[in-house]
MARNUVO-33858 format. One record per atom (N, C-alpha, C): residue in three letters; x, y, z. Coordinates in pm, whole numbers, padded with zeros to 5 digits, always signed. Each point is the difference from the previous one (the first is absolute). Example, Ala and Ser with C-alpha at 12.3 -4.5 7.8 and 13.67 -1.06 7.14 Angstrom:
! residues 2
ala+01319-00569+00780ala-00089+00119+00000ala+00090+00120+00000ser-00035+00105-00072ser+00082+00119+00006ser-00077+00109+00073
! end
This chain:
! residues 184
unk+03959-03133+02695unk-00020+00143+00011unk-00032+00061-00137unk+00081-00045-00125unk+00011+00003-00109unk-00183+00008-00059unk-00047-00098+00003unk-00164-00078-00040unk-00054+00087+00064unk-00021+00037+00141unk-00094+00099+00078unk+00018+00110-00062unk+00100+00098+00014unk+00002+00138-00123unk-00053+00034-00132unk+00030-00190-00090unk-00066+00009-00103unk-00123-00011+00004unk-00092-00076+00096unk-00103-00034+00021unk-00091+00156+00056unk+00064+00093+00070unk-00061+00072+00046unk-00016+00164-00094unk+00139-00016-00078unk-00010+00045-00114unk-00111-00025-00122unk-00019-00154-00004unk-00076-00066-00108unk-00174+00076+00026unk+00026-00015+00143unk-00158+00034+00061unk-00048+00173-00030unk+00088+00060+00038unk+00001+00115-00040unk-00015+00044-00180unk+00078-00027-00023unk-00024+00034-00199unk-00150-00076-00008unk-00039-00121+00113unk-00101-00034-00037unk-00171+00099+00007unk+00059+00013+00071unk-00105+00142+00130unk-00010+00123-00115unk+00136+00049+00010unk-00029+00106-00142unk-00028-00008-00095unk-00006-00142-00082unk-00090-00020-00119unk-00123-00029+00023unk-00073-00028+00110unk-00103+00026+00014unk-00087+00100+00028unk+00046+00070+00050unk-00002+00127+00001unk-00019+00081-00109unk+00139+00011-00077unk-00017+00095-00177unk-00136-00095-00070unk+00005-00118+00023unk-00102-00085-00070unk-00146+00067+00068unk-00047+00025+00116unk-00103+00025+00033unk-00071+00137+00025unk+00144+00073-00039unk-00037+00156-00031unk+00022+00028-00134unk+00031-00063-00070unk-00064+00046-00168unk-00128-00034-00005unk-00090-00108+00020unk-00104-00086+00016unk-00100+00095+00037unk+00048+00064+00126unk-00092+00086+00068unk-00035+00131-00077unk+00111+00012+00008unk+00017+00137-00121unk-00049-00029-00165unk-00034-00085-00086unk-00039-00015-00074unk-00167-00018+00041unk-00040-00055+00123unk-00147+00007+00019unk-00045+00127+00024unk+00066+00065+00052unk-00024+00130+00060unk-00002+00086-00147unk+00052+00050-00108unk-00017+00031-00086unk-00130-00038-00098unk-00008-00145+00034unk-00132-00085-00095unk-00154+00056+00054unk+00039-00025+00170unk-00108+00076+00025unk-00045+00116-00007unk+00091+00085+00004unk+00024+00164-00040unk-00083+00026-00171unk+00029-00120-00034unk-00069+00039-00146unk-00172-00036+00029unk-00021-00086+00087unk-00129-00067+00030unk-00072+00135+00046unk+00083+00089+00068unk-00074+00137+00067unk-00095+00051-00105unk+00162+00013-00106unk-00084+00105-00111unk-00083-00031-00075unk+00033-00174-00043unk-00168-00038-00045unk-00113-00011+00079unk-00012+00033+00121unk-00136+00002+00039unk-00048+00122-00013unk+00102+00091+00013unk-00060+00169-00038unk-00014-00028-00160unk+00054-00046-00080unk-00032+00033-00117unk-00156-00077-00066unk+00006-00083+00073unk-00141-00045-00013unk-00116+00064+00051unk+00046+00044+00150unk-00112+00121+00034unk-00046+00127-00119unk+00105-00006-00058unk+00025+00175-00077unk-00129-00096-00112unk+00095-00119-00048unk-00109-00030-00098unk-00115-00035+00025unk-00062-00021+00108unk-00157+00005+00036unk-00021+00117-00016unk+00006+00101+00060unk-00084+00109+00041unk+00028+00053-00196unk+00070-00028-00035unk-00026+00033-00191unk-00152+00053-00047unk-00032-00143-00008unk-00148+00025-00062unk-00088+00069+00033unk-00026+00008+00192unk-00091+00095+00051unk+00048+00167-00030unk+00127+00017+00030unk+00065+00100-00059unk-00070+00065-00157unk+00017-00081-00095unk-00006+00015-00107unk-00151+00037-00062unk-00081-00105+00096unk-00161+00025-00022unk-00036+00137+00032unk+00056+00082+00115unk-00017+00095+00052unk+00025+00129-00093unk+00107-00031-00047unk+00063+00128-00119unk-00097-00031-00125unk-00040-00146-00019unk-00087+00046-00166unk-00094+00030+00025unk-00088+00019+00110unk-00121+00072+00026unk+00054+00137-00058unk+00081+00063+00062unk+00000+00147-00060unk+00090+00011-00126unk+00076-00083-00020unk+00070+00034-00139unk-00018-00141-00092unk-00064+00008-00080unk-00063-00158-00054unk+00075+00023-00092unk+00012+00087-00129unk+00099+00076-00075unk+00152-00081+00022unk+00052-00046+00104unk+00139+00010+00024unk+00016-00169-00024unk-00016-00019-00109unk-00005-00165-00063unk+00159-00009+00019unk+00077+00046-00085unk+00127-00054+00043unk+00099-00033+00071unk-00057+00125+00119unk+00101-00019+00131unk-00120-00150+00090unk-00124-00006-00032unk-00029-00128+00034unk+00059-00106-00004unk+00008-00050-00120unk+00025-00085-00035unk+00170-00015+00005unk+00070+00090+00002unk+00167-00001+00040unk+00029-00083+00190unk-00122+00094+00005unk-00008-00068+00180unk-00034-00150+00011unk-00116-00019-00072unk-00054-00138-00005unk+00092-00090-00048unk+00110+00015-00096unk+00118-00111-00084unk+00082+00047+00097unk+00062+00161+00114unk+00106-00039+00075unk-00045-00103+00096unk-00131-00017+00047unk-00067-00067+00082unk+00028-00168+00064unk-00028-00048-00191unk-00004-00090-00013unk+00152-00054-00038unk+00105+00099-00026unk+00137-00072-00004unk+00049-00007+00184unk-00050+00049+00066unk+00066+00015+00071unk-00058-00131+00096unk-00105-00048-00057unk-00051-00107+00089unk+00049-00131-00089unk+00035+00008-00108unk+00112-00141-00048unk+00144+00050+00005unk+00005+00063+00060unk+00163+00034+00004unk+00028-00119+00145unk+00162-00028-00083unk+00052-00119+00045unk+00153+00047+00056unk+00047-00002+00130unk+00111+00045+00089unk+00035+00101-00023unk+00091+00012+00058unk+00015+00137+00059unk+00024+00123-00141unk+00085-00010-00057unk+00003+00067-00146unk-00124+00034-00082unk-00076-00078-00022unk-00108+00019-00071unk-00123+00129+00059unk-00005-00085+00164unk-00048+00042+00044unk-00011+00163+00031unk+00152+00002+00006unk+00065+00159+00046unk-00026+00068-00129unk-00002-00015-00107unk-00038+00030-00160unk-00130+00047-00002unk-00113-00127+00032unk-00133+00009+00005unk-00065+00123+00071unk+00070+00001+00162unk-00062+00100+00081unk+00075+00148-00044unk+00084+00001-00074unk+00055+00168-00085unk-00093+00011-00074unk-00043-00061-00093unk-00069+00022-00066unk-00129+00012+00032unk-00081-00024+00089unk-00114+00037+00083unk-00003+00134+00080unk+00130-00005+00046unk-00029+00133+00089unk+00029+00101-00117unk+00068-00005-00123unk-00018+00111-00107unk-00147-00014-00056unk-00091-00074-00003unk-00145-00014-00050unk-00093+00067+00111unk+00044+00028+00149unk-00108-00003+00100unk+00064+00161-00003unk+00109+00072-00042unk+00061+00151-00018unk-00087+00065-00056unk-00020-00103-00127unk-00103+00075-00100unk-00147-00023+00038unk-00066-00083+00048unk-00105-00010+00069unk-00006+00104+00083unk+00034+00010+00131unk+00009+00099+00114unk+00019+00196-00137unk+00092-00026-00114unk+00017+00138-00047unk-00183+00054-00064unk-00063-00154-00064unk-00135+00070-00017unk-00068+00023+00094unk+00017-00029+00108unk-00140+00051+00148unk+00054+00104-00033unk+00111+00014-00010unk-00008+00164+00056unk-00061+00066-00077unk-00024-00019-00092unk-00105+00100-00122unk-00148-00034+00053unk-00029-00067+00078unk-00129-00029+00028unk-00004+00052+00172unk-00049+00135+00012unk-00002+00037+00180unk-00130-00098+00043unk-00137-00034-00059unk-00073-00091+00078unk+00063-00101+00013unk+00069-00035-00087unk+00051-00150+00004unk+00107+00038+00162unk+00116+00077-00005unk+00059+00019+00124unk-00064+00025+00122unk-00086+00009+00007unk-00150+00015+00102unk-00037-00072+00038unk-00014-00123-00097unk-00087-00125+00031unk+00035-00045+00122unk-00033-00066+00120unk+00057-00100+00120unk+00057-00099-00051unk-00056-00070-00085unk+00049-00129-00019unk+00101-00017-00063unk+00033+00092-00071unk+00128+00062-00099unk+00100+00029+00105unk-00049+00077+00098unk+00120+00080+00060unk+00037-00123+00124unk-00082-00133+00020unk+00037-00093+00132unk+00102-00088-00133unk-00023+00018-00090unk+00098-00170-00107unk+00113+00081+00013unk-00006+00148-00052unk+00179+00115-00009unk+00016-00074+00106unk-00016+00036+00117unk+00035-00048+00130unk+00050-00105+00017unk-00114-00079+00005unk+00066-00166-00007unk+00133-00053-00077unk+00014+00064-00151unk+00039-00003-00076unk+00149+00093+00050unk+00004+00099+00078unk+00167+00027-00002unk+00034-00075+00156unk-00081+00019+00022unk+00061-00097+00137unk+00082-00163-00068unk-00111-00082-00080unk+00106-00060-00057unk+00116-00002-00055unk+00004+00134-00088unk+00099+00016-00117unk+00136+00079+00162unk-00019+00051+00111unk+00066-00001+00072unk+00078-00155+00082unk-00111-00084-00004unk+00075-00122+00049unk+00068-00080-00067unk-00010+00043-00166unk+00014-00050-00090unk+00153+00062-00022unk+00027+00089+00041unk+00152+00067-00020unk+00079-00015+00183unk-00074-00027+00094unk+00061-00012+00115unk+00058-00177-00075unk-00050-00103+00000unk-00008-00102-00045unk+00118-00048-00119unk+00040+00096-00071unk+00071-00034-00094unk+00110+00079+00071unk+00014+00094+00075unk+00144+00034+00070unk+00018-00108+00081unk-00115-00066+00091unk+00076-00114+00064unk+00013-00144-00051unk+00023+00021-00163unk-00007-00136-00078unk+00135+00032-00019unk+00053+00125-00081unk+00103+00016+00005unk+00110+00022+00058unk-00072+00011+00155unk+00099-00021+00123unk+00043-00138-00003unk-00064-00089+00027unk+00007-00151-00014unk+00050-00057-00099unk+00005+00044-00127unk+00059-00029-00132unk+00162+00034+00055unk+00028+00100+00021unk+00156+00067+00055unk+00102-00109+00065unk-00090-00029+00142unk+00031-00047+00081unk+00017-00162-00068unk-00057-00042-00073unk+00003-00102-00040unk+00111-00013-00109unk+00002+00073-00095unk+00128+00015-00050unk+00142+00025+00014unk+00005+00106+00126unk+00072-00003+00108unk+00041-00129+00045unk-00109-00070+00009unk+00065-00150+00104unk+00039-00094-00114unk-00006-00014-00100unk+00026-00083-00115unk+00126+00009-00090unk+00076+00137+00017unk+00084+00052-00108unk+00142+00036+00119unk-00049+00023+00150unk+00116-00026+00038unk+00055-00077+00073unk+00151-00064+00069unk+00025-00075+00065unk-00097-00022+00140unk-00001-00074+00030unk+00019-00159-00063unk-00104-00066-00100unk-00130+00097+00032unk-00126-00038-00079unk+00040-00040-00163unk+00080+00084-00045unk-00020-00020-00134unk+00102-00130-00052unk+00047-00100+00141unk+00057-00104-00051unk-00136-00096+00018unk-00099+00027+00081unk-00063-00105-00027unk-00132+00017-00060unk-00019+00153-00074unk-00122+00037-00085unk+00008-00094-00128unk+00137-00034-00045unk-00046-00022-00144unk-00007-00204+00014unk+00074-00051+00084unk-00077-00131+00074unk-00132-00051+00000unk-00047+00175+00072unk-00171-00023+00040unk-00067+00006-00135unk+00073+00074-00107unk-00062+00026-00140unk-00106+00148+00032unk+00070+00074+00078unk-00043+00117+00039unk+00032+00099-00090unk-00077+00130-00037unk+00019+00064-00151unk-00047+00140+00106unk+00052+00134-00068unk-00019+00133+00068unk-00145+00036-00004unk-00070+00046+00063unk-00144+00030-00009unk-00007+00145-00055unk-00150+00016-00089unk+00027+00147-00059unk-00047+00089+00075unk+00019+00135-00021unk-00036+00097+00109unk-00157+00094-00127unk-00069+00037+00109unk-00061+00067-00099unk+00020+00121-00055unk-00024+00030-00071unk+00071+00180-00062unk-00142+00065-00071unk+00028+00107+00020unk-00091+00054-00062unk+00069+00057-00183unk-00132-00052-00039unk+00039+00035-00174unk+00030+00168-00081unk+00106-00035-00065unk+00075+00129-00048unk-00159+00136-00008unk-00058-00066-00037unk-00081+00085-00063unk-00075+00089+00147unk-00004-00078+00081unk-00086+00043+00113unk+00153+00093+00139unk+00110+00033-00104unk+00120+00048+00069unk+00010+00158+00025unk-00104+00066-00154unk+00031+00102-00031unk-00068+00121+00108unk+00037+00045+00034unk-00038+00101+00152unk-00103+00119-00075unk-00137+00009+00037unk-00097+00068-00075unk+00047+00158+00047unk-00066+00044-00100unk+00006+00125-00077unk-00087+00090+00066unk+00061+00103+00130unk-00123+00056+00028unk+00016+00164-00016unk-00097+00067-00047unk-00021+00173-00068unk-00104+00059+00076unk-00003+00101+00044unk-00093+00079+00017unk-00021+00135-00112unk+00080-00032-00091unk-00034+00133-00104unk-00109-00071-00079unk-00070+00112-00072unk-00126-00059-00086unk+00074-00008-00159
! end
């Protein structure tokens, strides 16, 4: 009677470690892929760049530096390597494409143009999937840390050689809540 209890006991602790074992697993893919989201938007964002960009130096040829700020965020963001870098790379692009988008506005043909006004388009629709995408990276990041740090998971995270995943944040600088006046 003794052996059967232990045995059915044994089976059980067995069942539940498979279990915590196959929902961290899941939950760590589910986060990995969550990041896979946002690099495909971020690669979209970085295509439509250049056509973007061709479009604005027709009317502002003058604007050499915010060019070329776009063209080097461009190109970091296409050797940027996991998730950190990456999340670095694309701040720093969407502060280069601020200042891009701030010279159309000095240019009304340029805001006129079609082809100008279908890339804006194209272009926030991404930068929208691009922030739906990173809330559900960091949903998945949660949940995954969640399953790693508490019982029972976190007896067999550090076994698996399982480490906390980072969440993305937005940078101090991009915290400060703008400044808006209607006095002259």
């Amino acid at each position: 009677m003794a052996t059967i209890l232990l045995l059915v006991i044994l089976a059980i602790v067995a069942i539940a470690a498979v279990g915590v074992y196959n929902r961290i697993i899941s939950l760590e893919n589910r986060y990995e892929n969550a990041w896979s989201q946002i690099d495909v938007q971020l690669k979209r964002r970085v295509d439509l760049i250049p056509n973007l960009v061709e479009t604005v130096k027709g009317y502002a040829a003058h604007e050499k530096a915010v060019f070329e700020e776009v063209a080097h965020s461009r190109q970091a963001m296409m050797n940027a390597k996991g998730v950190n870098e990456s999340a670095e790379a694309a701040n720093v692009m969407t502060a280069a494409l601020g200042r891009l988008f701030a010279i159309a506005e000095n240019y009304p043909e340029l805001k006129a143009n079609e082809n100008f006004k279908m890339l804006q388009e194209e272009l926030s629709g991404v930068e929208n999937k691009i922030a739906y995408a990173r809330q559900f990276y960091n949903d998945a990041v949660l949940q995954y840390n969640n399953a790693i740090e508490t019982v029972p998971g976190v007896f067999f995270a550090g076994p698996m050689n399982k480490k906390q995943a980072v969440f993305l944040e937005i940078p101090e600088a991009e915290r400060a809540v703008p400044q808006v006046s209607f006095t002259s």
